[in-house]
N, C-alpha and C positions, 0 to 999 in steps of 0.2 A: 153252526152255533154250538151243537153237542160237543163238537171236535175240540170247541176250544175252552165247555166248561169242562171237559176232560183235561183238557193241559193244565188250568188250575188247580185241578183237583190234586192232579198231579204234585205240579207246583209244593203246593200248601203243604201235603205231607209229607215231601222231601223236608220240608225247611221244618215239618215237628221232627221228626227223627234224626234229624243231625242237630237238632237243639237237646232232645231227649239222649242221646247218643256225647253231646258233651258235658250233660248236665253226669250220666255216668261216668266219665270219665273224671270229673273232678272229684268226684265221693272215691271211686277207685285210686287214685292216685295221689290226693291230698284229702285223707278223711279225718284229716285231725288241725285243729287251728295252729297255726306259731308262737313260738314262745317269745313274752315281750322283745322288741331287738334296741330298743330306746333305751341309756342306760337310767333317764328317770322313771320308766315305768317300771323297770327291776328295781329301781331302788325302792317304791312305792312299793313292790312286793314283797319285798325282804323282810319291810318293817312286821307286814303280816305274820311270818312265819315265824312259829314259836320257838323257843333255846331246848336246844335236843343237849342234854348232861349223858346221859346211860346211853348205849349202842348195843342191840343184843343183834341174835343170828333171824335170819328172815325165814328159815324154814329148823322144824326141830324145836321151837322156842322155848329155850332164849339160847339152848346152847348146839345146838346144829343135830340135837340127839336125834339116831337113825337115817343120818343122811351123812355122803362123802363129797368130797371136791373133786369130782371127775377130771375135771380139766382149771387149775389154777392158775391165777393171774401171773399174767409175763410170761406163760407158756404162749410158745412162737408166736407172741404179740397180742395173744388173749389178755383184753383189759378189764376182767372180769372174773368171776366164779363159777363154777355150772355145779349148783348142786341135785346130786343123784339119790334116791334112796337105795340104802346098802344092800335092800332086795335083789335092784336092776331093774334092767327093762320100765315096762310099764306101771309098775308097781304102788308110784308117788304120781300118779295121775289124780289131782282132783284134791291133792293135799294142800293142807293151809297156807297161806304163803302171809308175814306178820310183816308189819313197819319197824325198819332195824330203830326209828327212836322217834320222837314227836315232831311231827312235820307238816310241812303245807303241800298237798297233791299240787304239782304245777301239771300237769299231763297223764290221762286216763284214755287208752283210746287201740284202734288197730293203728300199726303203722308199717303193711309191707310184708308181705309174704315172707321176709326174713325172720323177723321177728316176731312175727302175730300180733296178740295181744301186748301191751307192755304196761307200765305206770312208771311217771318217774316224780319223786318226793322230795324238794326241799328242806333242809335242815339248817337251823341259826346255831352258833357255835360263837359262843361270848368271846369275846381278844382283849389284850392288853388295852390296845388304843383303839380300835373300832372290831367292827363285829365281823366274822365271815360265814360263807356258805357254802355248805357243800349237798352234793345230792347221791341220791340212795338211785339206784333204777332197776326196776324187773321184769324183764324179758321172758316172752313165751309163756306169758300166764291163760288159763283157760275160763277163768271168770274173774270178774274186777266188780271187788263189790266199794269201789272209792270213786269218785269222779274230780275233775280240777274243779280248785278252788276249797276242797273239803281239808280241813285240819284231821290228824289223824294225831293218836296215842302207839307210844311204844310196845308192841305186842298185838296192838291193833289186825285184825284178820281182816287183808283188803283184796286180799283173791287166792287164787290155786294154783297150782302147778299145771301146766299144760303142755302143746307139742308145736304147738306154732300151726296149728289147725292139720297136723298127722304127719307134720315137714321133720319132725328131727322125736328121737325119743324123749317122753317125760322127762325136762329138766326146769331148774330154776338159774335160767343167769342172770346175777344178781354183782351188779357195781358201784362201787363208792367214787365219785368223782369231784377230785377237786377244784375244777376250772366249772364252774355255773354255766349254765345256758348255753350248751352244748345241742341239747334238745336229743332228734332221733340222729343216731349216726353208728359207725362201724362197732360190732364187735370186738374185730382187729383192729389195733391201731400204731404205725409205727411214734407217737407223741404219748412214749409208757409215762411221764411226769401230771398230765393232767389227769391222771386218776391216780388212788390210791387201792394199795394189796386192800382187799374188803378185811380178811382174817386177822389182821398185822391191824388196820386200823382201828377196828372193834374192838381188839385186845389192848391197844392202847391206849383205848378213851375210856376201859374200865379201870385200868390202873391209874389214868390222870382221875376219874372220880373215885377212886379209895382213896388215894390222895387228900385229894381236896374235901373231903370227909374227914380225913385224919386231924389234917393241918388244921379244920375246924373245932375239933375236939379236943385239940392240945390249946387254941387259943382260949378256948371257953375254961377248958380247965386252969388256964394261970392267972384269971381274972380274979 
């Protein structure tokens, strides 16, 4: 009779430890939800997300002051920015890291040893004839002070600069992509059109809004 409440016993705590044993495996390997994959429930999110006009720099704010572009987009497939402080090294550890313009957090979370930390932001961009989206993402942050689903302002401080938990030196890689819900994926990528140069494109949507400032000020005035 011992013998064989011994093999249950047995039994029983094989089966908690390999339930315990994949309950860690899921947190380890998928520790962040999916991004809608329905295109009506991205449309239902989009409407959430507020009209980003201004685009500044996500670290330096607003204009990248004391920090360089170590490694810039379209270098051997880098779809992205890595910004460094002009110190080096470790130096930008623990430094602000701002929302490049008003947006809806869709993703705050770890995601992989590659990356670390990351967040990636939503942004609405008014059109001719309907509206589009594109998204802000930042890799290798050390603390996130934003979670999904939270609206964020431009300038907004929603975490820091980090190492991707001591994997690579203090950087901020930071990209502008223009193909939505992409979610978590390569740094490199050989598909350079679904994103945009971050630098090229921030400098361009501050000159479409002098613009459209201007344009305004001249129709007021001939009224």
């Amino acid at each position: 009779m011992s013998a064989r409440l011994f093999r249950l016993f047995l039994w029983c705590w094989s089966t908690i430890m390999l339930a315990a044993f994949g309950i860690a495996v899921l947190l380890v390997f998928e520790p962040f939800q999916p991004l809608p994959v329905e295109s009506e429930a991205r449309y239902r999110m989009l409407q959430g997300v507020p009209y980003a006009t201004r685009f500044d720099f996500p670290v330096g704010w607003p204009n990248a002051k004391g920090y360089y572009d170590a490694r810039s987009f379209g270098k051997k497939g880098h779809m992205g920015s890595d910004w460094n402080g002009v110190d080096g090294g470790n130096t930008d550890l623990g430094d602000p890291v701002c929302a490049t313009a008003d947006g809806l957090v869709i993703f705050s979370g770890y995601s992989g040893p590659g990356w670390g930390d990351c967040m990636i932001i939503a942004h609405r961009l008014s059109g001719r004839f309907r509206d589009r989206q594109v998204e802000s993402f930042y890799g290798h942050v050390q603390d996130r002070f934003v979670q999904a689903g939270d609206r964020v302002k431009r300038g907004q401080k929603i975490g820091t600069i980090g190492t991707a938990y001591g994997r690579y030196i203090a950087h901020l890689h930071f990209e502008i992509r223009r193909r939505p819900w992409m979610g978590i994926c390569r740094g490199y990528h050989g598909r350079r059109e679904w994103w945009y140069d971050p630098t090229r494109f921030i400098l361009d949507m501050r000159r479409q809004e002098q613009l459209a400032k201007l344009n305004s000020k001249r129709k007021t005035e001939a009224r």
